[in-house]
C-alpha positions as CSV (number, residue, x, y, z in Angstrom):
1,X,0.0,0.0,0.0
2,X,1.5,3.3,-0.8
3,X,2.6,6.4,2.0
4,X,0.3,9.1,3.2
5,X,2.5,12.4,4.3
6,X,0.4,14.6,6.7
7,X,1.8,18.2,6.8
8,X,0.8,21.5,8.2
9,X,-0.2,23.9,5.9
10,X,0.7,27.1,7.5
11,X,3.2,28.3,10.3
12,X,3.0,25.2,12.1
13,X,0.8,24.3,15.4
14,X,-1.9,23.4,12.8
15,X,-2.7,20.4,15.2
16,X,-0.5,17.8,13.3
17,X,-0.2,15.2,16.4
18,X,-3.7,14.9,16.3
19,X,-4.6,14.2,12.8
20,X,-1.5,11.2,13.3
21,X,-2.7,10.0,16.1
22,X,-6.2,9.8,14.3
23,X,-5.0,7.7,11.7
24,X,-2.8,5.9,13.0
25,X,-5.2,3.0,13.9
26,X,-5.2,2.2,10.0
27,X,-1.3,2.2,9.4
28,X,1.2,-0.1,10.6
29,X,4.0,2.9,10.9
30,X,4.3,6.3,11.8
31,X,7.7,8.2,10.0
32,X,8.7,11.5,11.4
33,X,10.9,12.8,8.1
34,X,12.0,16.2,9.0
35,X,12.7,19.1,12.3
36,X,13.7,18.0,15.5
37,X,12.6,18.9,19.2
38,X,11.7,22.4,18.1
39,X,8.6,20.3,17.5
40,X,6.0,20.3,19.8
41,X,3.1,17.8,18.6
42,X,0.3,17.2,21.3
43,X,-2.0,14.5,21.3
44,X,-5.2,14.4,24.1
45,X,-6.8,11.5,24.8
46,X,-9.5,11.2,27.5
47,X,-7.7,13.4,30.4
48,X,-4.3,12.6,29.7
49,X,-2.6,15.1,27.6
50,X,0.8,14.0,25.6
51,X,3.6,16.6,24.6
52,X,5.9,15.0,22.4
53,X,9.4,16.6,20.6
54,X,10.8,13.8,18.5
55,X,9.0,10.4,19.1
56,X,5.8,10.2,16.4
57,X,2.9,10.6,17.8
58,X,1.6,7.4,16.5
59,X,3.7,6.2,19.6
60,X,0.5,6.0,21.9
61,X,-0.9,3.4,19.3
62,X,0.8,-0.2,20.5
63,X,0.6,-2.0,16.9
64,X,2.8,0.8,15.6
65,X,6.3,1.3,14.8
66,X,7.1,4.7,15.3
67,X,10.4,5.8,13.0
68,X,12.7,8.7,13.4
69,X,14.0,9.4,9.6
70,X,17.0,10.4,8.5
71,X,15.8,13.9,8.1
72,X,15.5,14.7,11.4
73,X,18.4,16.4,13.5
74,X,17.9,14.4,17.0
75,X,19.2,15.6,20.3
76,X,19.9,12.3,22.2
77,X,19.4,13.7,25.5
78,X,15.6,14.9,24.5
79,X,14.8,11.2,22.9
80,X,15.9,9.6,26.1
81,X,13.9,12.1,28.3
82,X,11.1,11.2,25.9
83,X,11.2,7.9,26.4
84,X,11.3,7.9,29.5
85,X,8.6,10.1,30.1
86,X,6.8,7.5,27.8
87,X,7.3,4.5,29.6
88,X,6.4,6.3,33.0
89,X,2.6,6.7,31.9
90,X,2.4,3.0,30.5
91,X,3.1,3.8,27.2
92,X,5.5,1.1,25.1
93,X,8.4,2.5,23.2
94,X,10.4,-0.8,22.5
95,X,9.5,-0.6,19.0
96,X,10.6,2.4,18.0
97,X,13.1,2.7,15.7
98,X,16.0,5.8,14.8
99,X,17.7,6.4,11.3
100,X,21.2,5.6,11.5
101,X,21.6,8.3,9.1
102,X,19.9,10.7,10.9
103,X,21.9,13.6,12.5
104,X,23.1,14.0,15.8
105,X,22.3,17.1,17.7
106,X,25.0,18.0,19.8
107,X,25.2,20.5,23.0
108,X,27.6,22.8,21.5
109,X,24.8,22.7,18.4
110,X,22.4,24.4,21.3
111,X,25.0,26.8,22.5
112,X,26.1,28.3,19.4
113,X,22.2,28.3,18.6
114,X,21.7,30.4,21.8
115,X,24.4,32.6,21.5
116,X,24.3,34.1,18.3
117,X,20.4,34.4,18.9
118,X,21.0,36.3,21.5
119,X,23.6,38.3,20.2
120,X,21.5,39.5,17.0
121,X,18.5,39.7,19.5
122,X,20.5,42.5,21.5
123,X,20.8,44.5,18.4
124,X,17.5,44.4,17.3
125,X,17.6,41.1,14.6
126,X,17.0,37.8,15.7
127,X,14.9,35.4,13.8
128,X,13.1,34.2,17.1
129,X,14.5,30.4,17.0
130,X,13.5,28.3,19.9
131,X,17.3,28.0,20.8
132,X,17.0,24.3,20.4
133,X,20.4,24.1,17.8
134,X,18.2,22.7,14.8
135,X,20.5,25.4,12.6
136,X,23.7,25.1,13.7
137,X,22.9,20.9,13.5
138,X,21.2,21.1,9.7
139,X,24.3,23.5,9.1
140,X,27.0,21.1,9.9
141,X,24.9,18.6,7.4
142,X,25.1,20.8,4.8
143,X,29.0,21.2,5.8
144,X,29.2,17.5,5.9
145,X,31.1,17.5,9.3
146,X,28.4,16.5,11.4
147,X,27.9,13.3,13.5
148,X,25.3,10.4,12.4
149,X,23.6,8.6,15.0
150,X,25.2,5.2,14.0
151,X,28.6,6.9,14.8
152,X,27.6,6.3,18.2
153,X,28.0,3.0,18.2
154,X,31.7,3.6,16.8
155,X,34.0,4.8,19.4
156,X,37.1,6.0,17.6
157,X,35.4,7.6,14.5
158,X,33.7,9.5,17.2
159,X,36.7,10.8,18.9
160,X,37.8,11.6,15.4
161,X,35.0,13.5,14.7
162,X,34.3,15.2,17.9
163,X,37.7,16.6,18.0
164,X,37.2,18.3,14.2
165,X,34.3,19.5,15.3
166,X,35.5,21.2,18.7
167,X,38.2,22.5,17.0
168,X,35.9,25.0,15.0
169,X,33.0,25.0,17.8
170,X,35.1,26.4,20.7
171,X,36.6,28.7,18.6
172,X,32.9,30.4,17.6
173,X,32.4,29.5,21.5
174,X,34.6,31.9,22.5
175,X,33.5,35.0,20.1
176,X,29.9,35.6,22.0
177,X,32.2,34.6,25.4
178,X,30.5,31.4,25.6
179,X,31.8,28.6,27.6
180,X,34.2,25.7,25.7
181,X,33.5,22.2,25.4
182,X,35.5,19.6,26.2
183,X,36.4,16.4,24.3
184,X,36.8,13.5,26.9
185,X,33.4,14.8,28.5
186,X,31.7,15.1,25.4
187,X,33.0,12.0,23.9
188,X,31.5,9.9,27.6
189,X,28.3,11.9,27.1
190,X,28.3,10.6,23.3
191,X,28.9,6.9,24.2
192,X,26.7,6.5,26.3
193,X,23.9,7.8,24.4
194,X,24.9,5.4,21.9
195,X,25.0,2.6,24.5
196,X,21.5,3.3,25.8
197,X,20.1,3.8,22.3
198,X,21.7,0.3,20.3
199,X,18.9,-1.2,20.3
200,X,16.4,1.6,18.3
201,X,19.2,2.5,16.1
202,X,19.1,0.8,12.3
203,X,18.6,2.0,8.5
204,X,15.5,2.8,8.5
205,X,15.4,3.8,4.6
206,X,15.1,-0.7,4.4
207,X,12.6,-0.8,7.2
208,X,10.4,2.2,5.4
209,X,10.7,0.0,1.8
210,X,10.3,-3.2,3.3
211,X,7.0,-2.3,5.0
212,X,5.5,-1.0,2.0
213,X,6.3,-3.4,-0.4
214,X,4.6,-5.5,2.0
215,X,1.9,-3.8,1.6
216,X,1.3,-2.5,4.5
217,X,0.1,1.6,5.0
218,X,3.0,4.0,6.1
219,X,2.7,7.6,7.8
220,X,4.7,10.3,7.4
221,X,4.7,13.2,10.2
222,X,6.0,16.7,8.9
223,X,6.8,19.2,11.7
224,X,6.4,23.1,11.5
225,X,4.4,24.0,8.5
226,X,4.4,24.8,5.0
227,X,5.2,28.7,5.7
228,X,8.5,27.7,7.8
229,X,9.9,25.5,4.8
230,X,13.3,26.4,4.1
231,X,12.9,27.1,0.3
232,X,8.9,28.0,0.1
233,X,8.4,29.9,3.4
234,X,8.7,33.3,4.6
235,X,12.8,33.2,4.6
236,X,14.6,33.9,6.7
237,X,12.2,33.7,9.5
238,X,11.8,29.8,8.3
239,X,13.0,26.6,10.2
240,X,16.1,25.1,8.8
241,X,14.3,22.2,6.9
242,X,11.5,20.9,4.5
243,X,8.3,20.6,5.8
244,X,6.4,20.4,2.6
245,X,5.0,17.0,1.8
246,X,8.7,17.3,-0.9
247,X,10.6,16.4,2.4
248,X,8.8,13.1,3.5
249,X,11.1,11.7,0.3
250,X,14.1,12.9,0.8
251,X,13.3,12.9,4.5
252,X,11.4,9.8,5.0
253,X,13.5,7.6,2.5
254,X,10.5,7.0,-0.4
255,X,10.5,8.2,-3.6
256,X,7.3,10.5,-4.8
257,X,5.9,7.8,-6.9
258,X,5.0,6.1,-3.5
259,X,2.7,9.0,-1.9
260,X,-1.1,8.3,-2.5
261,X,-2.7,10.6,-0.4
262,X,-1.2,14.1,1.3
263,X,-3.1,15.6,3.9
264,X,-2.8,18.9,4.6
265,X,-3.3,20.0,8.0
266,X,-5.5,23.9,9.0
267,X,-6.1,25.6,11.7
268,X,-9.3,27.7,11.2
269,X,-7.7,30.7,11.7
270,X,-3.8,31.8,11.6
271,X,-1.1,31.8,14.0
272,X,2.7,31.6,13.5
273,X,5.5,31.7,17.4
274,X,8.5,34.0,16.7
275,X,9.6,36.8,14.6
276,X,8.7,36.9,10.7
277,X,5.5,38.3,8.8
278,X,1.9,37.6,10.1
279,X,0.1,39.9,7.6
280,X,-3.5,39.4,9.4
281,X,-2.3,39.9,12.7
282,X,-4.5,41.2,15.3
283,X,-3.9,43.3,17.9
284,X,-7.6,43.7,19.4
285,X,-10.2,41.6,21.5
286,X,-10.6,39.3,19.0
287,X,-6.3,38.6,18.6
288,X,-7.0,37.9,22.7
289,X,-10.1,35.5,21.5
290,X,-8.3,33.2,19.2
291,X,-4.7,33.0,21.2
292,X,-6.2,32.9,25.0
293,X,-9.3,30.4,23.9
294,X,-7.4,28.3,21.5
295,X,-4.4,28.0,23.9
296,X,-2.0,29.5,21.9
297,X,1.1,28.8,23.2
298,X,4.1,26.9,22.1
299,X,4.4,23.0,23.1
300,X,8.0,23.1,23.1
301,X,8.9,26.9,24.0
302,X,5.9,28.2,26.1
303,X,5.9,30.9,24.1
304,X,2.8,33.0,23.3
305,X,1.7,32.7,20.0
306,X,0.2,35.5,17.3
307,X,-2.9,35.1,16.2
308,X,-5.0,36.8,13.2
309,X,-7.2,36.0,10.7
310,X,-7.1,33.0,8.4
311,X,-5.7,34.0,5.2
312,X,-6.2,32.0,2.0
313,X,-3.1,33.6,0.1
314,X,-0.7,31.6,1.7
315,X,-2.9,28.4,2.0
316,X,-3.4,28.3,-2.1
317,X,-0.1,28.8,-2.0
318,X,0.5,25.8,0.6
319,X,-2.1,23.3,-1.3
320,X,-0.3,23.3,-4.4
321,X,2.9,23.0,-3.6
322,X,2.2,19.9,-1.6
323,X,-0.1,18.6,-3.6
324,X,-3.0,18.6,-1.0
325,X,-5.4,15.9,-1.6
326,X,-7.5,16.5,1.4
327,X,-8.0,19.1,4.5
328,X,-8.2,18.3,8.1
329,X,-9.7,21.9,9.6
330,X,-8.7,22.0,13.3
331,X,-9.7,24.7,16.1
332,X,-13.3,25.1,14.4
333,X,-14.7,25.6,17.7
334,X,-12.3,28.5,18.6
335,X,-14.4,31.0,16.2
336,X,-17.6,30.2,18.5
337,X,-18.9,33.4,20.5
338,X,-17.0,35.9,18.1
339,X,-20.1,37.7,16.1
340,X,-18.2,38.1,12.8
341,X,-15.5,36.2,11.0
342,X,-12.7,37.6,8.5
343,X,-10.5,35.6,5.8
344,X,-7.7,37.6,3.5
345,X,-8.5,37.0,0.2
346,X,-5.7,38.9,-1.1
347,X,-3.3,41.8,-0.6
348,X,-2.6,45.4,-1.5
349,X,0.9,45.7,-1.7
350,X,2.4,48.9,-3.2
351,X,-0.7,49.8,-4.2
352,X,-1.5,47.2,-6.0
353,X,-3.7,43.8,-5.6
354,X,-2.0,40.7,-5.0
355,X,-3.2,37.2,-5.0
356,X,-0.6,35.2,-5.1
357,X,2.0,34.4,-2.4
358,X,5.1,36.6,-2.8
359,X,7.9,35.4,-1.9
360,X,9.7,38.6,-0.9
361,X,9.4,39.1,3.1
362,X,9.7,42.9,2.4
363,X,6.5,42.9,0.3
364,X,5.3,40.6,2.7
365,X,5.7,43.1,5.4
366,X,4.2,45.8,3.0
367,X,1.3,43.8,2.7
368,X,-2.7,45.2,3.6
369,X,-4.9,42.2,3.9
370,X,-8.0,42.7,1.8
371,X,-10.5,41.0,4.2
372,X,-13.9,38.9,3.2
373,X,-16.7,39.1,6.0
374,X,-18.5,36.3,7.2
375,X,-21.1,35.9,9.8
376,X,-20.3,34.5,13.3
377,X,-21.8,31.9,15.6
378,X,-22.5,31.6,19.4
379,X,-23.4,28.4,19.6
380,X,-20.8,26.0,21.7
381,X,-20.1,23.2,18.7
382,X,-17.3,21.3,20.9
383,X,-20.3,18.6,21.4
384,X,-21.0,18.9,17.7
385,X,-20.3,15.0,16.6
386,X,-21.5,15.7,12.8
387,X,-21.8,18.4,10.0
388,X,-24.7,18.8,10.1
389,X,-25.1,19.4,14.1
390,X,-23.1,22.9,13.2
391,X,-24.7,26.3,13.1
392,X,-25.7,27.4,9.4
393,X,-22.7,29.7,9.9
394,X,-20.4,27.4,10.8
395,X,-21.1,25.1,7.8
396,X,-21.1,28.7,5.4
397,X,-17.5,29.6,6.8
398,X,-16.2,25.4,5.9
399,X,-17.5,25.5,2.6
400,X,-15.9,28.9,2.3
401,X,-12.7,27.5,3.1
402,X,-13.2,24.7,0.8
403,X,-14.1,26.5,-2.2
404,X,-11.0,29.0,-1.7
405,X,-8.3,26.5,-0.7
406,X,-8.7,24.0,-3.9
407,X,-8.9,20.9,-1.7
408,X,-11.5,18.7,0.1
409,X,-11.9,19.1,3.6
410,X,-12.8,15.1,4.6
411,X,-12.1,16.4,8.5
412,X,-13.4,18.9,10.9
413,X,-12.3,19.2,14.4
414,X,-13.6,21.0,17.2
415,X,-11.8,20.2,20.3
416,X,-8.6,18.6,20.8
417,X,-10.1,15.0,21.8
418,X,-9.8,12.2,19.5
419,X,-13.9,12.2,20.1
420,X,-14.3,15.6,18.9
421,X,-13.8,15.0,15.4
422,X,-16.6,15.1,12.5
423,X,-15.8,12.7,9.3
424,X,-17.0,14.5,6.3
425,X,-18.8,13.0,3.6
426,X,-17.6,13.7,-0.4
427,X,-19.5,17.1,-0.9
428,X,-20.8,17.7,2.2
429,X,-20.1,20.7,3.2
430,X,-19.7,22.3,0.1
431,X,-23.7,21.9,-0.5
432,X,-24.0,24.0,2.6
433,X,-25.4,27.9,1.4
434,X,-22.6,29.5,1.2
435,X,-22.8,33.4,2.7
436,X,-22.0,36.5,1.0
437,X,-18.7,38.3,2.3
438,X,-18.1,41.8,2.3
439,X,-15.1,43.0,0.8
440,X,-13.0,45.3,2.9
């Protein structure tokens, strides 16, 4: 059976761990291809309430193997806390399985990630990184100096390459006034992660291909979203990988020819965590609505998030490039109680209109949303258990979304339960009346 790739489809915290964890009853592995414990994927079910960094959240799911890929930049010392955490709240990790290939994420990775954030912070820049040394760690990739995790398991390549590295590291170190690393300490530290971690270690490119040529259904988790992609988001306020449904291949170790379905993952309105453009931001009652009622802080950071509008330039934008073959709306329920409801249907920019996504972060930051009205709902729909349980308005602002994005929406969620999801039926919701927006 071929792959599905779920992937967010905006600045990330689109509710990702959820839609895995929903599906993950009908596969028989869950692949995280890309990011690393910048991520913050949470999955609620009944009262218990699961954060999780680098272990796929298909993890609560016992059949399943859950698969670190070799896209992901893994801080050992974050996986074992995970685990750990895991296995204290009954929950079975011994399948789990690590890319060999997959790079190490190393302390002085989260130093020099912390330093020069800081530095440029001091001055004004700053990209507002979570100070988790993704960057630094992708860098050293694309240098080809960094450490695998199967070099773990080989004791005197790793002295080898820890020294090279230090060599360069301490010296950076030591420009912000940061503290040096040192190699016999590191080098224990490294071994023993190595040691504790043996046994999840392998290629998992052979497991990936094995499992589907058996015919059996793979996952692939993206983290961040389509807006933080390296090469197609809002650079350089971007993470420092692919989150686009493109990376589950390189990523995830499949080729494209093996992705059936792609599901894109949408919040019902927008938020992104961190410097970079937001162009429907809001600073009013209703920007306190959507980020103190939807929770919007980060998993992993604690950081308040912005909140705004949903804007369909951007999501266009996000459904083609990844080939979106159906929507899962999340945070429906959010909207409830506010009296009307805007989307961006395009931008003026210069003076001019603008429907496409540019590209450019100063035009992006130049950018007056041109808003579409729609009427609001007060009715609570976090009981709601089918489509046609929501308010008329409710069903007018889907089929909206629908229409505009270019893709299905087969999911609507209104509260972050696995129970508090509505299935939707092949042309449901766009036979709902759709209302007449005003355009601002």
């Amino acid at each position: 059976m071929p792959a599905t790739v779920i992937c967010g489809l905006q600045w990330g915290d689109e509710g990702k761990g959820k839609a895995t964890d929903l599906l993950a009853s009908g596969v028989s592995a869950v692949v995280r291809y890309q990011g690393g414990d910048n991520a913050g994927h949470t999955v609620v079910v009944g009262d218990e309430v699961f954060k999780l960094h680098l272990v796929p959240s298909g993890v609560l799911h016992p059949h399943i193997t859950p698969i670190i890929g070799p896209g992901v930049v893994v801080n050992p010392r974050t996986l074992l806390t995970e685990i750990e955490m895991l296995a204290g709240r009954g929950i079975a990790t011994d399948k789990l399985r690590v890319s060999s290939a997959a790079h190490v994420l190393m302390p002085y990775h989260v130093a020099l990630d912390a330093a020069r954030e800081g530095a440029a912070a001091s001055t004004g820049g700053g990209i507002g990184t979570t100070r988790r040394g993704i960057g630094p760690a992708y860098g050293d990739r694309a240098w080809r100096t960094g450490i695998r995790m199967g070099d773990l398991l080989e004791p005197d390549l790793l002295r080898d390459r820890l020294a090279a590295a230090l060599t360069e590291k301490n010296v950076l170190l030591a420009t912000y006034g940061a503290d040096a690393f040192a190699l016999d300490d590191l080098l224990r530290e490294a071994l023993e992660w190595g040691s504790q971690l043996a046994w999840a270690i392998t290629d998992t490119t052979a497991l990936v291909q094995h499992a589907l040529a058996a015919g059996e259904h793979v996952l692939f988790e993206g983290a961040q979203g389509t807006l933080l992609d390296l090469d197609h988001g809002t650079y350089p306020y971007v993470t420092s990988s692919n989150p686009i449904a493109g990376g589950a291949c390189t990523g995830g170790g499949i080729g494209p020819l093996q992705v059936d379905q792609v599901l894109g993952i949408l919040k019902a309105y927008s938020t992104r965590v961190g410097s970079g453009p937001l162009p429907t931001e809001l600073h009013d009652a209703v920007g306190e609505h959507l980020t103190e009622v939807g929770r919007e802080y980060g998993t992993t950071t604690g950081r308040r998030r912005r909140s705004g509008w949903l804007d369909f330039v951007p999501l266009r934008y996000a459904v083609q490039v990844n080939s979106v073959s159906t929507i899962m709306l999340n945070k429906l329920d959010i909207l409830s109680g506010l009296a009307e409801i805007k989307v961006c249907t395009g931008y003026r920019i210069d003076g001019r209109l603008v429907d496409e996504w540019p590209l450019n972060v100063a035009q992006l930051e130049r950018a007056e949303p041109v808003y579409e009205s729609f009427p609001g709902w007060t009715e609570d729909i976090s009981a709601c258990r089918s489509v046609d349980e929501l308010p008329a308005a409710a069903r007018r602002y889907v089929a909206a979304i629908e229409e505009r994005a270019g893709a299905p929406i087969n999911v609507i969620s209104v509260g972050p339960e696995r129970t508090q999801t509505l299935s939707v039926d092949a042309g449901r919701v766009t036979s709902a009346r759709r209302g007449t927006g005003a355009v601002a």
